[in-house]
C-alpha positions as CSV (number, residue, x, y, z in Angstrom):
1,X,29.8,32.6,42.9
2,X,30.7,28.9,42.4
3,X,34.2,28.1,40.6
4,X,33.3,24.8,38.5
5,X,36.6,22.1,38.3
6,X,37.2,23.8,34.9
7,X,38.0,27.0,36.4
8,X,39.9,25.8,38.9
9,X,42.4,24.1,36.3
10,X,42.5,27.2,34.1
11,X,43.5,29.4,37.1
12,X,45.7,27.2,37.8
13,X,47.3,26.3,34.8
14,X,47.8,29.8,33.7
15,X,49.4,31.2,36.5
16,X,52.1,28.0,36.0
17,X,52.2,29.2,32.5
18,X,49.7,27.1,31.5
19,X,46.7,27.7,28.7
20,X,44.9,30.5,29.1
21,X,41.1,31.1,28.0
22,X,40.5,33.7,25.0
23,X,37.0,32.6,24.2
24,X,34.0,30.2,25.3
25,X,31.4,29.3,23.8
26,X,28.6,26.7,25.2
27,X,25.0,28.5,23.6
28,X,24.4,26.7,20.3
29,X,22.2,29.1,19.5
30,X,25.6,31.4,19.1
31,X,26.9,28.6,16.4
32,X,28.8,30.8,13.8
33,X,26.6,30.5,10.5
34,X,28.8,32.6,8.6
35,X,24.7,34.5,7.9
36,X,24.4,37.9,7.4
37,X,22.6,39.9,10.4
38,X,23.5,42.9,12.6
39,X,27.3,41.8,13.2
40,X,27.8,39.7,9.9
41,X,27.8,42.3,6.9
42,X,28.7,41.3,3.1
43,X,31.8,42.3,3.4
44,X,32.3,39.6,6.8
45,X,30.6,37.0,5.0
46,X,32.4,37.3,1.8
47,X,36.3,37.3,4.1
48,X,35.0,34.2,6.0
49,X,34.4,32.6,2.3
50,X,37.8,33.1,1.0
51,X,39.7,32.2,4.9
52,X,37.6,29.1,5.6
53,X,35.7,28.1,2.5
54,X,31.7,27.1,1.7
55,X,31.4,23.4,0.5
56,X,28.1,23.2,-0.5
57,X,28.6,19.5,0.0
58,X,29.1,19.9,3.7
59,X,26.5,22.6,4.3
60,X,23.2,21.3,1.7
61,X,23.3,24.6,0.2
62,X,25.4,26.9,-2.1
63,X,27.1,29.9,-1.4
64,X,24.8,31.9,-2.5
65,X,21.6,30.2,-1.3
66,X,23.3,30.5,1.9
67,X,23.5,34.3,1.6
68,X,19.8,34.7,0.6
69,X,18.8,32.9,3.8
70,X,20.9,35.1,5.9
71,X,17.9,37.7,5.3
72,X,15.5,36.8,7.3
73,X,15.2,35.1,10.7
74,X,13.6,31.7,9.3
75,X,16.6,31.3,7.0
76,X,19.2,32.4,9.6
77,X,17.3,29.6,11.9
78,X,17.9,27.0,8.7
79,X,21.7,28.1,8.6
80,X,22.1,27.1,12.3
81,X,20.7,24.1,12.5
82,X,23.0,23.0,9.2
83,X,25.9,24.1,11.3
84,X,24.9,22.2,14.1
85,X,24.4,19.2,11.6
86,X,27.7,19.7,10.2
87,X,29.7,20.5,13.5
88,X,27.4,17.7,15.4
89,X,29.6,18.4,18.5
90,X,29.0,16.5,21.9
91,X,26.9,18.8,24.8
92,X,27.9,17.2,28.5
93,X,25.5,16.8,31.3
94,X,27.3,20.0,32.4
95,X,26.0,22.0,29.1
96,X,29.2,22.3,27.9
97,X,30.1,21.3,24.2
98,X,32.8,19.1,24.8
99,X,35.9,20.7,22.5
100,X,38.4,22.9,22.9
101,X,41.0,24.3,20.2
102,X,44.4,26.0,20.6
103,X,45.5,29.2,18.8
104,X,42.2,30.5,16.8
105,X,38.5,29.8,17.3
106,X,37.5,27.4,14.9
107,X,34.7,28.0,12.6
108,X,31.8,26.9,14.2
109,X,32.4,29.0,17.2
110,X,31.7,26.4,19.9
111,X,33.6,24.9,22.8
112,X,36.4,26.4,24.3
113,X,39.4,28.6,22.6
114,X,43.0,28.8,24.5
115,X,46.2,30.6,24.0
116,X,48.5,27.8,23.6
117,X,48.8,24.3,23.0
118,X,47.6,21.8,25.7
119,X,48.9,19.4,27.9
120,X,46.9,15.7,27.8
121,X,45.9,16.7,31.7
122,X,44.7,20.3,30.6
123,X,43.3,18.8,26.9
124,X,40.9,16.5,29.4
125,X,39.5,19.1,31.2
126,X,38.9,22.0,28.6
127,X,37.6,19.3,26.6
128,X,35.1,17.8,29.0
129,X,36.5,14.6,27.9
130,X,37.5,13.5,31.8
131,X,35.8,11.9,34.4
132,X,33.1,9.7,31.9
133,X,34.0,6.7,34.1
134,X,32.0,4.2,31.3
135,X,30.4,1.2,32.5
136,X,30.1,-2.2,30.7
137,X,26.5,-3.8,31.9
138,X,25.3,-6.7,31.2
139,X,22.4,-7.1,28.3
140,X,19.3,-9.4,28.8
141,X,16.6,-10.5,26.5
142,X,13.3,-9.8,29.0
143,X,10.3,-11.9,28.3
144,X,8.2,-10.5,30.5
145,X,6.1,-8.1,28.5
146,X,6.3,-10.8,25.2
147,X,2.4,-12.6,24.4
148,X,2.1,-14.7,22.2
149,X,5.2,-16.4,22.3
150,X,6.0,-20.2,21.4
151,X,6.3,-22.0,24.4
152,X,9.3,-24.0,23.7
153,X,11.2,-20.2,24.1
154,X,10.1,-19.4,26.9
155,X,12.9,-19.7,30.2
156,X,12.6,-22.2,32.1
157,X,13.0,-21.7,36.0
158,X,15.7,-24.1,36.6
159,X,18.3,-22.3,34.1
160,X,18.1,-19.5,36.8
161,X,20.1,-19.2,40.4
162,X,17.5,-18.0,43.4
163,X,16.6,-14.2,42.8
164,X,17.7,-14.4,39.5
165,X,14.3,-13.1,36.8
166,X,13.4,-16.1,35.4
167,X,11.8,-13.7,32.4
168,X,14.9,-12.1,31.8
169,X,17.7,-14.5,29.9
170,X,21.2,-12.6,29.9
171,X,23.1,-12.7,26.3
172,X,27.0,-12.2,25.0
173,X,26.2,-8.4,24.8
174,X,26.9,-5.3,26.7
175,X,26.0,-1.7,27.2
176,X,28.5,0.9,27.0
177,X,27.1,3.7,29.5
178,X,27.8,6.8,30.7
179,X,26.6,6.9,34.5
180,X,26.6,10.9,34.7
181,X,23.1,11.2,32.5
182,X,22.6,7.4,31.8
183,X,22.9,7.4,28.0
184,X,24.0,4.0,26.3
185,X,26.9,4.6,24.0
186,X,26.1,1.3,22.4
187,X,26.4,-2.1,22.5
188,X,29.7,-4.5,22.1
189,X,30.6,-8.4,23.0
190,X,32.0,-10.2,26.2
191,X,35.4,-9.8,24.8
192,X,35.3,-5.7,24.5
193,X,37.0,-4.0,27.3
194,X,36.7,0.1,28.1
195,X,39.7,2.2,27.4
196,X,38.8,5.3,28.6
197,X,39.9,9.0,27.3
198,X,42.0,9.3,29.9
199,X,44.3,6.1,29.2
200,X,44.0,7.5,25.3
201,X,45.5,10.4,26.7
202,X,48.3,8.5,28.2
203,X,49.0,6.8,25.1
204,X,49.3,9.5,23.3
205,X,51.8,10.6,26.1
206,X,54.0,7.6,25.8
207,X,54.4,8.0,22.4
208,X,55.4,11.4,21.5
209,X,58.7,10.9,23.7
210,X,58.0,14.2,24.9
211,X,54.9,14.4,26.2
212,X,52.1,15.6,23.2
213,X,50.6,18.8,22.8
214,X,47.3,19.0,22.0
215,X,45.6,22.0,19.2
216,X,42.5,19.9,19.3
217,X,39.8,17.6,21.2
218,X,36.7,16.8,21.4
219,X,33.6,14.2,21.3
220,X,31.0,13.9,18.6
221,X,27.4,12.9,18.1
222,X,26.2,11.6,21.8
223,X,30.1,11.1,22.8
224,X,30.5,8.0,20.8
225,X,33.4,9.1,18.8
226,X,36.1,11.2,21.0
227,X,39.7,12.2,19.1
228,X,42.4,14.0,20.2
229,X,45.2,15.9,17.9
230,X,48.3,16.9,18.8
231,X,51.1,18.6,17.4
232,X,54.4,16.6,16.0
233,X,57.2,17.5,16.7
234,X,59.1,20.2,14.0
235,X,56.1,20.0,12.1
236,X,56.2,22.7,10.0
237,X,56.9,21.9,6.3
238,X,56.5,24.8,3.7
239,X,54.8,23.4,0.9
240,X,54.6,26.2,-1.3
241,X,56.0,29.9,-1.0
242,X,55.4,31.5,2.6
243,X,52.5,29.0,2.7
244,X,53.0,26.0,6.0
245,X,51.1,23.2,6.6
246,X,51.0,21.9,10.3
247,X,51.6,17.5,11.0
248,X,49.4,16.5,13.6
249,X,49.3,13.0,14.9
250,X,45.6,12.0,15.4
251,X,44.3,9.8,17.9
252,X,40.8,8.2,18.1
253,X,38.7,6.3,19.6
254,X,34.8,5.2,19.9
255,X,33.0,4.0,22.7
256,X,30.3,1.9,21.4
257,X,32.2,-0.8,19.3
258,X,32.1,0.9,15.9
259,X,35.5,1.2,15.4
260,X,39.0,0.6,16.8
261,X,41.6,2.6,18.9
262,X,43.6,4.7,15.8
263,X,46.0,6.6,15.5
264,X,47.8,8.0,12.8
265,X,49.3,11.1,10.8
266,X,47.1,14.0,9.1
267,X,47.7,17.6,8.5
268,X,43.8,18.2,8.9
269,X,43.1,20.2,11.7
270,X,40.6,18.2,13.2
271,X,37.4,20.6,15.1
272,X,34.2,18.8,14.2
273,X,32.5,16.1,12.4
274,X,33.4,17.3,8.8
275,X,36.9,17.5,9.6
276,X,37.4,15.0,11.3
277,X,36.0,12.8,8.2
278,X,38.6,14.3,6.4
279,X,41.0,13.2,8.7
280,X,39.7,10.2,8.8
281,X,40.9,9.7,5.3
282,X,44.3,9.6,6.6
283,X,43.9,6.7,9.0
284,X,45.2,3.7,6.7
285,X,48.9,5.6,7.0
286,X,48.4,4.5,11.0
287,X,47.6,2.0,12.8
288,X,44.1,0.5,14.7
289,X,44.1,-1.0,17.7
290,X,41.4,-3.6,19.6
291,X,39.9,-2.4,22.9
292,X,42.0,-3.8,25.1
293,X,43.9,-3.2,28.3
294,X,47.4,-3.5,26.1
295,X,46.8,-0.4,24.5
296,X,50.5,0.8,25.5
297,X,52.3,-2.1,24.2
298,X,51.6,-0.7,20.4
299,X,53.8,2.3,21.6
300,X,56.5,1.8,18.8
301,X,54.3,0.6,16.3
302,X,52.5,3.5,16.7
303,X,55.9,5.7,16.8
304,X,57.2,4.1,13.7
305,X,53.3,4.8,11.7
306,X,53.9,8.7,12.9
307,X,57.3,8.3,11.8
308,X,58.9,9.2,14.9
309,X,61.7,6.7,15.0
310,X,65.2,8.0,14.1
311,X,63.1,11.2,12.3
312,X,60.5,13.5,13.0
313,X,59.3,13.7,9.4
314,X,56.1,11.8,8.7
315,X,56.7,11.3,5.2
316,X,58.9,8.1,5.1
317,X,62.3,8.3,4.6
318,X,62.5,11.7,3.6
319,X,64.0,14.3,5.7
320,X,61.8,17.5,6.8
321,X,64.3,20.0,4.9
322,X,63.6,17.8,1.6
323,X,59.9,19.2,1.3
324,X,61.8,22.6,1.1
325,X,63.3,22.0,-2.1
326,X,60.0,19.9,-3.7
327,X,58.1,21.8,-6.7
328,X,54.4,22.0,-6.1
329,X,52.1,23.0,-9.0
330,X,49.9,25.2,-8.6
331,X,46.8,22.5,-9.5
332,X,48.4,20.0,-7.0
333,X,48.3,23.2,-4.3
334,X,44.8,23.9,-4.5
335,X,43.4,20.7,-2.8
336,X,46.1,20.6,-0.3
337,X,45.2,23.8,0.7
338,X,41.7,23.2,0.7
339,X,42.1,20.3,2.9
340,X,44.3,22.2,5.2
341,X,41.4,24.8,5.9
């Protein structure tokens, strides 16, 4: 029996006192569709309703639409390929949805589950976020296969060195790509430069003094979009009687020049695509970065947008024993709550 690099970690880590595995999940045919069959009665379907919710935003179909479908095995099909739709979760070349979560499984089901918050080293692996080693390669306009074309456009031999394609004409633009199954990411300018998830890591690292610790990871769509969330220090703040909501600082990044390096404060646990667009939401209270190789030097800016200078609270000036003390109605609750889910 082979041991994959994953493995290897785990055993590792857990016998250091490390993270240890309580569930994985790679089959997306085993997505959770919160549908009723031979393990998911009325009575499990109804608890998973009040714990986690049912938007019928997110999923295309109401509650009890959703519960009619559950009947049969064309409607149970429907129900998993929303909730691949909604999770829209990253599969590696190494079949292996690319997430993990500490503490509790999250709803979809998917990726991998551990016992304990991770280190950014261990968060890579059980991920699958290390090891992408991106490429930038040069784009070209080819003329080859073009008919029909004015003749003033075409190349002309003498713009080319010897051995170069004289058909091929090579512009400002480059392909992201993933060398381990080839797929282009996208495509960005001259000027864009790879930061890779492990330097995102890193950064992360450097600024949470002592060392992040990650609930959350993960890639979406064909990799494009990768985030990583960690855990602030104290977070905790009770918002409402025995109730706590948990401050994360969020860090995010894309790799085909959609967006910028981010990172910022959010108390939404962030384990797909619908979440993290709710995170998302959060993102003007941080900060964005270019895609350079000076990542690091926005350490204390990004320290000061988390609110880790001379505090750990996240909310300004305010102390974390001051939410203890704040009133929170009962209409004002309900969202928060919701959010928090």
């Amino acid at each position: 029996m082979t041991t994959s690099i994953l493995d290897n970690v785990l055993n590792a880590t857990a016998s250091n006192g490390g993270p240890s595995v309580i569930r994985e999940e790679h089959n997306t045919n085993n997505i959770n569709t919160h549908a009723k069959d031979d393990t998911w009665d009325m009575n499990t379907v109804t608890r998973t309703r009040i714990e986690s919710g049912w938007d019928a935003g997110e999923w295309g179909v109401s509650y009890e639409n959703a519960l009619k479908l559950s009947e049969t095995p064309e409607g149970r099909e429907e129900l998993r390929m929303r909730a691949l739709r909604r999770a829209n979760l990253f599969i590696g070349t190494n079949d292996k949805v690319a997430m993990f979560s500490a503490f509790e499984t999250p709803w979809h089901g998917l990726g991998v589950t551990v016992n304990q918050a991770a280190t950014s080293a261990e968060a890579l692996h059980l991920a699958s976020l290390d090891n992408w080693n991106l490429q930038k390669v040069q784009a070209f306009i080819d003329f080859g296969d073009v008919t029909g074309l004015a003749k003033e456009l075409q190349p002309r031999e003498e713009n080319f060195t010897e051995g170069n394609d004289p058909n091929r004409i090579p512009i400002d633009r480059y392909a992201i790509v993933r060398p381990s199954d080839g797929a282009v990411l996208g495509c960005v300018g001259g000027r864009y430069q790879i930061v890779s998830n492990e330097e995102i890591f890193a950064f992360a690292d450097a600024v949470i003094n002592e060392g992040a610790k990650f609930h959350t990871a993960g890639a979406i769509g064909n990799g494009s979009t990768v985030w990583m969330l960690a855990e602030m220090p104290s977070s905790s703040s009770l918002v409402a009687e025995g109730d706590e909501i948990t401050h994360y600082a969020m860090f995010t990044t894309t790799h085909d020049g959609s967006g910028s390096i981010r990172c910022y404060p959010t108390t939404v646990r962030t384990v797909c695509q619908n979440t993290y667009r709710q995170s998302f939401a959060d993102r003007k209270r941080g900060i964005a970065m270019r895609h350079s190789k000076n990542v690091k030097s926005h350490i204390k800016e990004a320290q000061k947008a988390l609110g880790l200078q001379g505090s750990t609270s996240i909310r300004g000036n305010r102390s974390p024993t001051s939410c203890y003390s704040s009133r929170v109605s009962h209409g004002l609750f309900q969202p928060v709550y919701r959010r928090h889910r």
